[in-house]
N, C-alpha and C positions, 0 to 999 in steps of 0.2 A: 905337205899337201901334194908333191910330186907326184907321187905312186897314188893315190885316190882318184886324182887327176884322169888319170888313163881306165878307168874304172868304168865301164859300160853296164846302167841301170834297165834292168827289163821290169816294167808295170806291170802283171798281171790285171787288165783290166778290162777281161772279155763275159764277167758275168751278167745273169739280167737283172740282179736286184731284184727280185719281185717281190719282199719283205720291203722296200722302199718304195714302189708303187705309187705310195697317199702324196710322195714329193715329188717324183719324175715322171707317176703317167706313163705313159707309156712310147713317148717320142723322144726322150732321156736318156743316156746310158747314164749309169750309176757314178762313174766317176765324173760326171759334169754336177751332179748336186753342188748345188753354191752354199757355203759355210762362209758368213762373215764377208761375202762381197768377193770371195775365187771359188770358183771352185775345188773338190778336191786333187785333183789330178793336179792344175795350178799350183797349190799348196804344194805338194809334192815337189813340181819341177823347182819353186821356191824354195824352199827345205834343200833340195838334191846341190841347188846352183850354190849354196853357202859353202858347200864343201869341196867345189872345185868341178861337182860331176856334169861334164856337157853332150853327152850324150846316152841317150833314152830310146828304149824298142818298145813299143805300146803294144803289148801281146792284148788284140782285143779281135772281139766276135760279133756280137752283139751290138747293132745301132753302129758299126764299126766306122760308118761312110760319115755319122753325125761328127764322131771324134776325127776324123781327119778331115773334115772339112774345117772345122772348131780351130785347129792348130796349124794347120800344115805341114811344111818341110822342117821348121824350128819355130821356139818359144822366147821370146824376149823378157828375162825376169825382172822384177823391180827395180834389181842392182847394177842392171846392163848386162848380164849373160846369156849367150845367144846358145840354147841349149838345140843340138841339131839331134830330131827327133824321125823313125824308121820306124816302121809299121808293120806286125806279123799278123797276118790277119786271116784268122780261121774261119773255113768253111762249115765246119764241122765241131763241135763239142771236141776236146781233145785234156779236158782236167789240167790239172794246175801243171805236172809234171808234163803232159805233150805239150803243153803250152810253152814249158823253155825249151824241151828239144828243136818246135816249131820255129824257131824264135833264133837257135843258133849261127844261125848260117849269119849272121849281123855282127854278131861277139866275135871280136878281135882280142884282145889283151888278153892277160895270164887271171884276170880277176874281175868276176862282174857281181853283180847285184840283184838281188829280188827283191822286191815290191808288194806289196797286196795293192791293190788300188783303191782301196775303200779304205784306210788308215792315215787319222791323223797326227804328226807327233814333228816333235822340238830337240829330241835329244838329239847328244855328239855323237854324228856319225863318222867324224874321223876317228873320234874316242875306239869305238866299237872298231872301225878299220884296222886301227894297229893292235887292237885285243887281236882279231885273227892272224896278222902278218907275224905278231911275235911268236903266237901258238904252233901254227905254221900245218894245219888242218888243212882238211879239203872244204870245210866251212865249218861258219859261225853264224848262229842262229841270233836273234835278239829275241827274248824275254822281256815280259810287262809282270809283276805282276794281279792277279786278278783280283779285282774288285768284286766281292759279293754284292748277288741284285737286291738282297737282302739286309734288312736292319738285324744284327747280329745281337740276341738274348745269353749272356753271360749268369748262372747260375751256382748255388752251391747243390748240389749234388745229392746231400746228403739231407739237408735241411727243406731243400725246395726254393731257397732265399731268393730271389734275383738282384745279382750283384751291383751288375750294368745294363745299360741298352746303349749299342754303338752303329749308327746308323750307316748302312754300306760300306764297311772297314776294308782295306787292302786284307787279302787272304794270304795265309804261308802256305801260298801254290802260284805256279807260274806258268801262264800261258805263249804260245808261240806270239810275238809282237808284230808277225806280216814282214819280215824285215832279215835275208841274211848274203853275209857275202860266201861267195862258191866261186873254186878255185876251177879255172878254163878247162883243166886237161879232165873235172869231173864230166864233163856238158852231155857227151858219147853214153854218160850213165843215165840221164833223164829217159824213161819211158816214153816212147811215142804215142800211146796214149795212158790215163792213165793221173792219179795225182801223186805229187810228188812226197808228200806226207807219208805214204801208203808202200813206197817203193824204195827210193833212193836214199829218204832220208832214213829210214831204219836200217840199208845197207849200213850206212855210216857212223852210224849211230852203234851198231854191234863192230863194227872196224873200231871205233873209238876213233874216230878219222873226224867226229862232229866237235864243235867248242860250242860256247854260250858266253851271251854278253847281256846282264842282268840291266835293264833301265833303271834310275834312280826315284824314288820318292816322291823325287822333285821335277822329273820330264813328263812332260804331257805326251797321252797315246788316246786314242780312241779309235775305236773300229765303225764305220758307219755301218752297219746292216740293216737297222729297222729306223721310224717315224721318233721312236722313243731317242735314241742314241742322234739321229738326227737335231731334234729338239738340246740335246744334252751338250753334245757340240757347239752348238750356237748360242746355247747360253755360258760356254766354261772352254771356248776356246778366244786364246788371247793372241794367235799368230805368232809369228818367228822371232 
């Protein structure tokens, strides 16, 4: 837990949600949506504080004055972790990728963290930790993967038959999980504006310089975006 320890998490938490609207209105920022009695960001700092991690850069824009008035200086987690929390706080639109540029002048250590801020989940994040440290990458990405929105019709081909109906099945494809760690000395490569999907992480990605760390079957993720996923959360999330 040593080296996780010194691990500085940045939130990406500066969008407006406007696919989430029917819940937060418009006096809301998206990551204050409450799931189960915390909100998401809560959750998060919850989830973060299990693994040692006590400090947090809330890259936010949007309502930005509601989230620091919300928390302040630091967050006191269930378990008595006083997680001490910095604020990057854009005037401007600046995409996922200006957003950690924004963001760096806070990152101290050799290893920090991204965040989606709309993302629910339970897995081992020291697990995924030492997946990057042994690899020894410029980062590691986490993978979910994807659930079809769809009730999945299984077929014979030739006959017309219908075999199966398997209702929303995990697909053999995997999406980005909102979640990776990225080694300090890459931070200089974040576009000042700009997302980071689109720039740096394909740099890395052709360097072979990127790793992956697959969530299991059994760890719970969810992405909040809409009313629907909203609703899906609160009825199918169990907490930490």
């Amino acid at each position: 837990m040593d080296q996780i320890e010194k691990v500085t998490a940045i939130i990406l938490a500066g969008g407006r949600g406007t696919r989430l609207r029917s819940v937060t209105g418009t006096e809301l920022p998206k990551g204050l949506t409450e799931i189960k009695g915390k909100s998401i960001l809560e959750w998060q700092f919850e989830w973060l504080s299990i693994y040692g991690i006590k400090h947090v850069i809330l890259a936010i824009g949007y309502l930005a004055e509601v989230i620091e008035e919300r928390f302040g200086s630091s967050y006191r987690t269930d378990n008595g972790v006083e997680i001490k929390l910095d604020y990057s706080v854009e005037t401007e639109k600046l995409g996922s990728g200006g957003a950690i540029s924004f963001a760096k002048r806070f990152v101290q250590n050799e290893t920090f963290l991204i965040v989606n801020g709309d993302i629910l989940t339970n897995y081992n994040l020291l697990e995924m930790f030492s997946v990057h440290k042994k690899h020894g990458k410029l980062a590691t990405m986490a993978l979910s993967q994807m659930r079809s929105p769809y009730g999945v019709v299984n077929f014979n081909k030739e006959t017309g038959q219908i075999t199966n109906f398997v209702e929303k099945p995990l697909l053999d494809t995997y999406i980005h999980a909102g979640v990776d760690f990225v080694e300090t000395k890459a931070l200089d490569r974040f576009p000042e504006k700009g997302q980071m999907e689109d720039t740096i992480f394909i740099e890395m990605s052709q360097e072979q310089n990127f790793f992956s760390y697959c969530l299991k079957k059994t760890d719970y993720w969810q992405s909040i975006d809409t009313h629907k996923d909203y609703e899906t959360a609160n009825n199918n999330w169990k907490g930490l």
